[in-house]
N, C-alpha and C positions, 0 to 999 in steps of 0.2 A: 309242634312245640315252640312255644317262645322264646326268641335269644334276646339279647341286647341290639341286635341287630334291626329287629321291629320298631326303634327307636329314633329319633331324630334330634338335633340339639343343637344349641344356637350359639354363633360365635358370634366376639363382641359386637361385631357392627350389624349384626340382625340375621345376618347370611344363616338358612339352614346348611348342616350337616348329617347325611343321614349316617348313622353309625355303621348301618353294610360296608361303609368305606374304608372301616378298620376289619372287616371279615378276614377269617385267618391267621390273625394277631393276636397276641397273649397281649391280656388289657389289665391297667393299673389305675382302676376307678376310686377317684380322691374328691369329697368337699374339703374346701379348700378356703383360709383366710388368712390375710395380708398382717391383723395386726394382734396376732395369739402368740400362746405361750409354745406353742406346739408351729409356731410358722419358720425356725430353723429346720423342720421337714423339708423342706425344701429343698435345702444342698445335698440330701441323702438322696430325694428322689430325683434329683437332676445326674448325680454320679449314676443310680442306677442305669437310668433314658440311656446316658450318653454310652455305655457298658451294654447293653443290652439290643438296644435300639436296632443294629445290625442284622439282629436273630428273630426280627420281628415283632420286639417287645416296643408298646407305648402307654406314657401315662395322660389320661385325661384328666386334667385339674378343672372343677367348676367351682369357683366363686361363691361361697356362699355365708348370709350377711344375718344369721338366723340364733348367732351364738351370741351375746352381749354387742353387737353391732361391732364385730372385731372386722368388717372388710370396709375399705374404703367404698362412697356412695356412685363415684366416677370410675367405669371401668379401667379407662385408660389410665387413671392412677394406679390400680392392681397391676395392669401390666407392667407397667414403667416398674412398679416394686419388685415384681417377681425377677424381672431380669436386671435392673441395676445393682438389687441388690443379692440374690443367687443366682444368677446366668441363666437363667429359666429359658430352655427352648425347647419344651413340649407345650403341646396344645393346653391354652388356659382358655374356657370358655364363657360365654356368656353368664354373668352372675344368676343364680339359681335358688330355689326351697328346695329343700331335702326334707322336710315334714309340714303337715297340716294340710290349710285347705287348699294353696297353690304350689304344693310338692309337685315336682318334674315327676311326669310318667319311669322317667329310665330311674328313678329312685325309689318308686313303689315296686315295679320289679326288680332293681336289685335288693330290698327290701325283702319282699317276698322270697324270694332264693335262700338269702341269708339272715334271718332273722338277728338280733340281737342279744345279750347271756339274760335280760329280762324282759323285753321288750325289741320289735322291728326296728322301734323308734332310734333314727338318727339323735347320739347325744351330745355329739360336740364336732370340731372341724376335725379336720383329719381322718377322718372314718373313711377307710380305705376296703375298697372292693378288688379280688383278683379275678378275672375273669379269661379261661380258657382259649383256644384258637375256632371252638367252635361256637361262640358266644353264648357259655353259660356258665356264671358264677360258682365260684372254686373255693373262693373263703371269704371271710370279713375278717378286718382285722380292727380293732380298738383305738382313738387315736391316740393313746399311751404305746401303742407298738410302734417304733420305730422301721421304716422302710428298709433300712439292713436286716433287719431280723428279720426278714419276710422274702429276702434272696433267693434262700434253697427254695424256695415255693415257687418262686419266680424260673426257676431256671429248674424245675421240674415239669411246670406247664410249657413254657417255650421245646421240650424235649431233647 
C-alpha cells in the first residue's frame, strides 16, 4: 500500500528529502502562501509545532504560488517572511503545484486519499492534510478551518 512515505520533496536549496524521514510522525501537510488572507495561519501552526512537536508531531509547509500569485517569486523571501514575521520553525519547503499539469506527486496522493467536498482539486492555500504515524491520510481540512480547530484530531493521531 502507498504512504506518503513513497514520496520525495525538495527543500529550498534543491536538496532531496525523502518523506521515510518523518516515518512514525503524526504529519501536518499545509500549501502554504506568504501574502493571503489566510497567511496569519501561520502563528496557529507555529503554537501547534512548538506544543506538539515533542510527541512527534510535525508540520510540512510547501510554498505554493498557484492562488492569485499570493507567494513571493524568491524563496528565500518566503523564508525570511515566515519566520520574521511568525517565528516559523518547522520545515518550509521548496515552492510547489498543488494542481494541474506540474502538481507534486505527494499532492496527487494526498489528493487521492482525501478528496475534496466537490472536487480532489486543491482550492486555495491553506489546504491542510493530517496524516497518521503510519503514513496515511486522516482528514483534509478547508483552508477556512483554522489550525486550532483541528487539535483534538491532532492529538488523537499522535495517541
Amino acid at each position: 500500500m502507498e504512504t506518503i512515505y513513497d514520496f520525495s520533496v525538495k527543500w529550498p536549496d534543491g536538496k532531496e528529502e525523502p518523506l521515510r524521514d518523518y516515518e512514525g510522525k503524526a504529519l501536518l501537510i499545509v500549501n502554504t502562501a506568504s501574502k493571503c488572507g489566510f497567511t496569519p495561519q501561520f502563528e496557529e501552526l507555529q503554537s501547534l509545532y512548538k506544543k506538539y512537536a515533542d510527541r512527534g508531531f510535525e508540520i510540512l509547509g510547501f510554498p505554493c504560488d498557484q492562488f492569485n500569485n499570493q507567494e513571493f517569486s524568491n524563496i528565500e523571501e518566503t523564508l525570511q517572511f515566515c519566520q520574521s514575521n511568525y517565528g516559523v520553525t518547522f520545515p518550509i519547503f521548496a515552492k510547489i503545484d498543488v494542481n494541474g499539469e506540474e502538481e507534486h506527486p505527494l499532492y496527487t496522493f494526498l489528493k487521492d486519499q482525501k478528496g475534496g467536498v466537490m472536487s480532489k482539486k486543491i482550492k486555495w492555500n491553506f489546504t491542510k492534510f493530517l496524516v497518521d504515524r503510519n503514513g496515511q491520510v486522516v482528514e483534509r481540512y478547508s483552508p477556512t478551518t483554522k489550525p486550532s480547530k483541528i487539535e483534538e484530531d491532532i492529538v488523537k493521531v499522535l495517541g
